[in-house]
C-alpha positions, 0 to 999 in steps of 0.5 A: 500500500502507498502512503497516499494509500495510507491516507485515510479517507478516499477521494469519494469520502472526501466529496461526501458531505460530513451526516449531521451527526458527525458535525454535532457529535464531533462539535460536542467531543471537542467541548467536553474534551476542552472543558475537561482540560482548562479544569486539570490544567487550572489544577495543576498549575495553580492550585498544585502550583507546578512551575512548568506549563512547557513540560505540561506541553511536551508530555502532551505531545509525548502522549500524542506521539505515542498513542498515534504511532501505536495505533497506526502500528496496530493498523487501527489508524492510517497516516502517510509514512515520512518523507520530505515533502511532509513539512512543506506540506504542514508549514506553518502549522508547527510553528502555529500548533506550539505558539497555541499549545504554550501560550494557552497553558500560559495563560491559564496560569495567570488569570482567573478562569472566568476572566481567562474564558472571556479574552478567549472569546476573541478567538472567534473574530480572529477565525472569521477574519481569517477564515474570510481572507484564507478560505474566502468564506463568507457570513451573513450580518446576523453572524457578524453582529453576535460576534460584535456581541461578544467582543463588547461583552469581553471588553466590558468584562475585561475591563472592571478586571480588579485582578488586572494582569497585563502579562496574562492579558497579553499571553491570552491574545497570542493565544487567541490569534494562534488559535485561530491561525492554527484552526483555519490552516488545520482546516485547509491541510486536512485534505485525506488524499494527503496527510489526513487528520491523523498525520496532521497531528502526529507530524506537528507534533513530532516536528516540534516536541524536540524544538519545544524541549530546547527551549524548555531547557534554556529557559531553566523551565525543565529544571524547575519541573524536574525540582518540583515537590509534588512528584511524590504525590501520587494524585498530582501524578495522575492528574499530569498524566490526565492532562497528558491524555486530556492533551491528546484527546483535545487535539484530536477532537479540535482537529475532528470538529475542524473536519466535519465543521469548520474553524469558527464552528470549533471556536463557537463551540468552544464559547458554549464550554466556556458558559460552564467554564467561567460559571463554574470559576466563579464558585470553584477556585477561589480567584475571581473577584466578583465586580456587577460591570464584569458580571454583567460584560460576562453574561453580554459575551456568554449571549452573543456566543450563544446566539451565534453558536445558534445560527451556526448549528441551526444552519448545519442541521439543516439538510443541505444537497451534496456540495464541497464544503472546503470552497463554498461559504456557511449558509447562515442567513437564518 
């Protein structure tokens, strides 16, 4: 068999139209995966107090590597073998995937969570915007307005912020933007006569994990994990490993919504995890510091994500003929 061969997907699969099925179960593994994930890494960053987001990273690349390579070589999974071709066709999702991955366990580390999930939601915008220019996508107004919703509800809530912390803030944004690079790119590398789903993620994450290594020593961040106090612990060792798993299936679920959806169908999906994310912070993790302007930002932001994610899987459960999803644009005039 060819490494086009191994590809999973053939170019019928591709022309058929994801079942809406596939697009609402994919969209709600991606949420409950994400949702899982920010409360083990908030956990063990703050709560435990582990000093080392980049080693967090890395042995969620470690976990991604292996559980991917094991499954191709029990032939559950498929992906291309090798070759030099490999990363001109991925670029510049390695550099994207690693700016993702560190500055979101970051930011996690810096702000509360309902202030965390709030600066995310510009994750949104930045996809439409890229999704318009990259994939030549287009929306209707009642999109754009709900989008415009959420942007002010996270500037009002940002702004009565009484923990205010600018390197969070700014850590935050960079993640939103490589957030939204690396789902729009994702989406126009995901083609299963080449790479697939599966060797987008394997290869991204084997191109960066030793890089990612590099600098977690230079920067005395593997030093400080390997001091760590709590190695001992055996509940704080099972909670690194859930967040290595976690890391992977988040990946993974990110790049299946992608697949079956769209970029800024993930990021909205990712708004809806976020109304139980910032709700739940609120009483769990003792770090927000409750203000009536930033309640009242928050629940602006959490509506307009709401309305939104309404218009976008309202329009997909529609049934629609057999078209290319990749070239045409979302119907979302409802």
């Amino acid at each position: 068999m060819t490494a086009g061969g191994r590809a999973e997907g053939s170019e019928a699969d591709a022309a058929r139209p994801p079942s809406r099925g596939a697009r609402v179960l994919s969209a709600l593994f991606y949420g409950a995966c994400s949702f899982l994930l920010v409360l083990v890494n908030k956990a063990l960053l703050t709560a435990y107090g582990f000093p080392s987001p980049i080693v967090l990273g890395i042995g969620q690349m470690a976990a991604t590597i292996m559980i991917l390579y094991v499954s191709k070589l029990n032939k559950i999974i498929h992906f291309p073998d090798f070759d030099k071709k490999i990363p001109i066709k991925l670029f510049p999702l390695p550099l994207l995937y690693v700016g993702n991955h560190l500055s979101g366990l970051s930011g996690t580390s810096k702000l509360s969570l309902p202030m965390f999930t709030v600066l995310r939601k510009f994750t949104i915008p930045l996809t439409l915007l890229l999704e318009t220019i990259v994939l030549g996508k287009q929306y209707s107004s009642s999109v754009v307005a709900s989008v415009f919703a959420i942007i002010l509800g996270a500037f009002i809530a940002a702004g009565s912020d009484l923990a205010f912390n600018l390197e969070g803030y700014i850590i935050v944004f960079l993640n939103d933007i490589f957030t939204a690079a690396n789902g729009v790119y994702t989406k126009q590398k995901m083609d299963p006569k080449e790479l697939g789903k599966y060797g987008v993620l394997f290869y991204n994450a084997c191109f960066m994990i030793i890089p990612t290594l590099i600098i977690s020593v230079s920067t005395g961040d593997l030093q400080q994990a390997t001091e760590f106090n709590q190695w001992k612990n055996i509940l704080f060792v099972m909670q690194f490993l859930l967040s290595c798993f976690l890391g992977f299936l988040l990946m993974y679920s990110t790049v299946l919504c992608s697949y079956y959806n769209s970029a800024l169908t993930t990021a909205v999906v990712g708004a809806i995890k976020n109304v139980s994310v910032a709700y739940i912070g609120m009483f769990v993790g003792g770090d927000y510091i409750f203000s009536l302007l930033n309640f009242v930002g928050l629940n602006i932001c959490m509506a307009g994500g709401l309305r939104y994610s309404f218009l976008t899987l309202s329009s997909q459960l529609q049934p629609q003929p057999p078209r290319d999803e990749e070239s045409s644009p979302l119907d979302l005039s409802r």
